[in-house]
C-alpha positions, 0 to 999 in steps of 0.5 A: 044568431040564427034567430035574430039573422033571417038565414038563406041558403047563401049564408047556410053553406057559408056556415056549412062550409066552415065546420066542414073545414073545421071537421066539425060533422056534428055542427054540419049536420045541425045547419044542414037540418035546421036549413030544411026545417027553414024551408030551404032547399039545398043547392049543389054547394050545399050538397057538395059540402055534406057529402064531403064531410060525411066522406070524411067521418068515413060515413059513407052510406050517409054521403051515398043517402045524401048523394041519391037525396041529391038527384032526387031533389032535381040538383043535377050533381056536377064536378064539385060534387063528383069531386067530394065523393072521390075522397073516400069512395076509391073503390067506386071510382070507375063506375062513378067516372062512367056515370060523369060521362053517361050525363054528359059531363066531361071531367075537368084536369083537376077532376081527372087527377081527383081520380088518378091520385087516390087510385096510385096511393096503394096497389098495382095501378091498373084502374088508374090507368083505365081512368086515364085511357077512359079521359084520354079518350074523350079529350080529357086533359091530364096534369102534369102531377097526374102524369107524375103520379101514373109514372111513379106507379107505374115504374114502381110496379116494373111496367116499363112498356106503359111508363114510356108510353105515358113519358110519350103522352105527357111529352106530346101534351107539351109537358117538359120532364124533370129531375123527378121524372127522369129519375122514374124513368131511369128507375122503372128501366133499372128494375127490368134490366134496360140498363143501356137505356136507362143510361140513354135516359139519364144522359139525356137528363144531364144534357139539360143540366139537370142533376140526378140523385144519389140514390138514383145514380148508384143503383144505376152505377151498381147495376151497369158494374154488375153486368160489367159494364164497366166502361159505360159506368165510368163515362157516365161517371164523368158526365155526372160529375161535370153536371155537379161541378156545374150545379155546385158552381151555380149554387154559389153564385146564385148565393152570392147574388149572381143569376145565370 
């Protein structure tokens, strides 16, 4: 097709982007050389599409080659390309967030949880955090998956005085929390042993109508009946059966065609 089509670089990272979807790097790095032996010069898509591929054959010095050939070739590497890089070079995720701000890009909402997310799929959440304050800092906004995610690691991890403070921003950034975030929030406080306020919490849940789990509650319930808090556990109890009772009822109706 090549040779009866005259190919630009439009249609070279049409094709280009389509192997790289179909995880074919073979065939990526085929159009990608005949594109320069056709005298073309690569854009930041064509860029953003190699390195994303090479990034994920888990060939990462070729997608740092590529990158560097990138800034070479007087392509300026924007979000798009800082994105792909993320995708495997976690380790580097600090020094690559500087390098954004250094150039005078300020990372999108979906560029900063990019960063956040990778970094709170495995070990303490430290440098998730430093990406956040660093994005916090410069006006970044963050997301409310982002916000989620930072909570869940954090909570995991006991840091209990850094999930609130987080709960705060993302409250003050006119997110309003669910099911989901107040079951981290109660767990983050089960598991340093601030039972009267993940009680406060879980209350201020079931006030809204939301309806907790049962993993959640137990642990809750188990602990506040260990440290003998019986009377709290029980009135907590009764809340939470009202918010069922209610939460069944809507269930019902609304398959019963009824919304309210």
């Amino acid at each position: 097709m090549r040779g009866k089509i005259q190919f630009d670089s439009t249609t070279y990272n049409v094709v280009i982007g389509g192997w790289a979807k179909l995880g074919r790097m073979c065939e990526v790095e085929k159009n990608w050389k005949a594109m320069l032996v056709d005298g073309l010069e690569p854009d930041c898509v064509t860029f953003s599409l190699v390195i994303e591929s090479l990034g994920r054959a888990g060939r990462i010095d070729d997608a740092v080659e590529v990158f560097n050939m990138m800034e070479e070739k007087g392509c300026i590497p924007d979000t798009v390309v800082y994105n792909a890089m993320i995708f495997r070079r976690v380790a580097d995720a600090l020094e690559m967030f500087d390098e954004m701000l250094h150039r005078g890009i300020l990372p999108t909402i979906g560029t900063v949880t990019s960063f956040i997310e990778p970094l709170c799929s495995f070990g303490p959440p430290y440098a998730a955090m430093m990406i956040y304050k660093k994005a916090k800092k410069v006006g970044c906004g963050i997301s409310l998956k982002a916000y989620k995610l930072l909570l869940m690691r954090l909570s995991r991890f006991g840091k209990c005085g850094m999930v609130l403070q987080v709960w705060e921003d993302m409250q003050d950034s006119g997110y309003s929390s669910d099911m989901e975030i107040y079951e981290c929030i109660v767990n983050g406080l089960c598991n340093i042993g601030q039972l009267e306020n993940a009680v406060l919490v879980m209350q201020e849940a079931l006030d809204k109508g939301f309806c907790p789990s049962k993993v959640i509650y137990s642990k809750l319930n188990n602990k506040l009946l260990n440290a003998n808090k019986v009377e709290m556990a029980y009135k907590l109890l009764l809340k939470v059966k009202k918010v069922r009772r209610s939460e069944n009822a809507r269930r019902y109706w609304r398959a019963n065609g009824w919304h309210f």
